[in-house]
N, C-alpha and C positions, 0 to 999 in steps of 0.2 A: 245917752239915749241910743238904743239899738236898732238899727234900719230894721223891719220888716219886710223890706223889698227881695230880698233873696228868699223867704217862706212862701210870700205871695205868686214870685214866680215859679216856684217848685210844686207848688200846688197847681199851678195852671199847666206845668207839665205833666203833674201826673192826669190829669182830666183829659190832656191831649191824651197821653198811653190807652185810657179808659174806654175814650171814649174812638180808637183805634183797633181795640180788643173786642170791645163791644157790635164794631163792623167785620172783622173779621170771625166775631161768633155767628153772625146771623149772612156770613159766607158772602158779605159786600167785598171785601178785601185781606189780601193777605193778611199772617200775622203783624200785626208792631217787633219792628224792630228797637231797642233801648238801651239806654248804657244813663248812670247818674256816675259823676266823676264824683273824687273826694282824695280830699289830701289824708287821709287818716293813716296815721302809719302802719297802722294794722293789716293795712289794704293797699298797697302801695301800687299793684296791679288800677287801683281804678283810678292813677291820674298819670299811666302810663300811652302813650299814643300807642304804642306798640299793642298791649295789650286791651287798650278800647277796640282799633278797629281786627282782631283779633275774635274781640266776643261780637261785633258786630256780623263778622263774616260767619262764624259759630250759628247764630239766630239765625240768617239769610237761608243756610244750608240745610237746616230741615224745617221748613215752613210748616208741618203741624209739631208739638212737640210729641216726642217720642216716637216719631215717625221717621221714614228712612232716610239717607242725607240723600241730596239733589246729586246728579251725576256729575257735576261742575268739582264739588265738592270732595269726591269722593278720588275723581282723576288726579287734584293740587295733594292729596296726601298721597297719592300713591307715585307722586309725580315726588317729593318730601322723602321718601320710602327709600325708592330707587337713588335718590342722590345722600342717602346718610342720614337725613335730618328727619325719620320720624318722629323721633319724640321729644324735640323741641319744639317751642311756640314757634307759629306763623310769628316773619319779620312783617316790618310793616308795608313794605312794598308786596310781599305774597298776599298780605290781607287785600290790599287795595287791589291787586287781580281778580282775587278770588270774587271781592264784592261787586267787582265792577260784573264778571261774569254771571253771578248770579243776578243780578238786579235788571242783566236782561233778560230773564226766564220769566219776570215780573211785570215785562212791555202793556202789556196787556191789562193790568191792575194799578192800583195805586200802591203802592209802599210807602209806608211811614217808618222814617229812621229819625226817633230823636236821643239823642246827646244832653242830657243835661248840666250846667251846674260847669261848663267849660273853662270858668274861672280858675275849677278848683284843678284842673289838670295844670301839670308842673311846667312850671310859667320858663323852663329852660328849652322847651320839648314842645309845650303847645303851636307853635308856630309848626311842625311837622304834622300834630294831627288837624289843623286849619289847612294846610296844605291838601290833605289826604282828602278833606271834604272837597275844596275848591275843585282838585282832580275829577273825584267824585260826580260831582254837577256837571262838567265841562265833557265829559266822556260818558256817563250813565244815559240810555235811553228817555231820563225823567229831565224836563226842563221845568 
């Protein structure tokens, strides 16, 4: 027999994204931030800590899309730039800066950042992206 419990929850995440997207169309709140993790090897980026909070910081930095990045944003690569590292990925500690800094331009609104499906990020490594939330909460203007 095959639990249902993991569709039922995935479903209720995406309703949260929805219904996230949905406040931020009618200009209640920011965009939703998101990330669905997945072991799939095809995709080995989405059960990477490194690269979660990487796309998390990505979303943060231009809150409409295709719109321009935030100047937070714009300073940590050019900051990347000057020290050699433009064009590799944000490590995970640069992510957790950059997030941290943007999420206070967001004081003022609500932010929704959900993560789903945590299970599936690589259970050698998840304890750094639990970390990086813990951080997160403990230092982010949002209690």
């Amino acid at each position: 027999m095959v639990s249902q419990a993991p569709a039922r929850a995935s479903l209720r995440i995406s309703l949260v994204v929805e219904d996230a997207q949905n406040a931020f169309s009618n200009n209640q709140t920011p965009a939703p931030v998101y990330f669905y993790c997945s072991r799939n090897p095809a995709e080995p980026g989405r059960s990477d800590p490194s690269q979660i909070a990487a796309s998390i910081a990505r979303q943060l930095s231009a809150p409409v899309a295709g719109g321009p990045l935030l100047d937070d944003a714009v300073r940590a690569y050019q900051q990347r730039e000057e020290n050699g590292f433009a064009s590799g990925p944000l490590r995970l500690e640069e992510s957790k800066d950059l997030i941290i800094k943007l999420l206070d331009r967001y004081k003022d609104a609500t932010a929704t950042i959900v993560i789903d499906a945590l299970d599936e990020c690589a259970e050698a490594s998840r304890g750094r992206l639990l970390e990086l939330l813990e951080d997160l909460l403990e230092t982010s203007p949002f209690r």
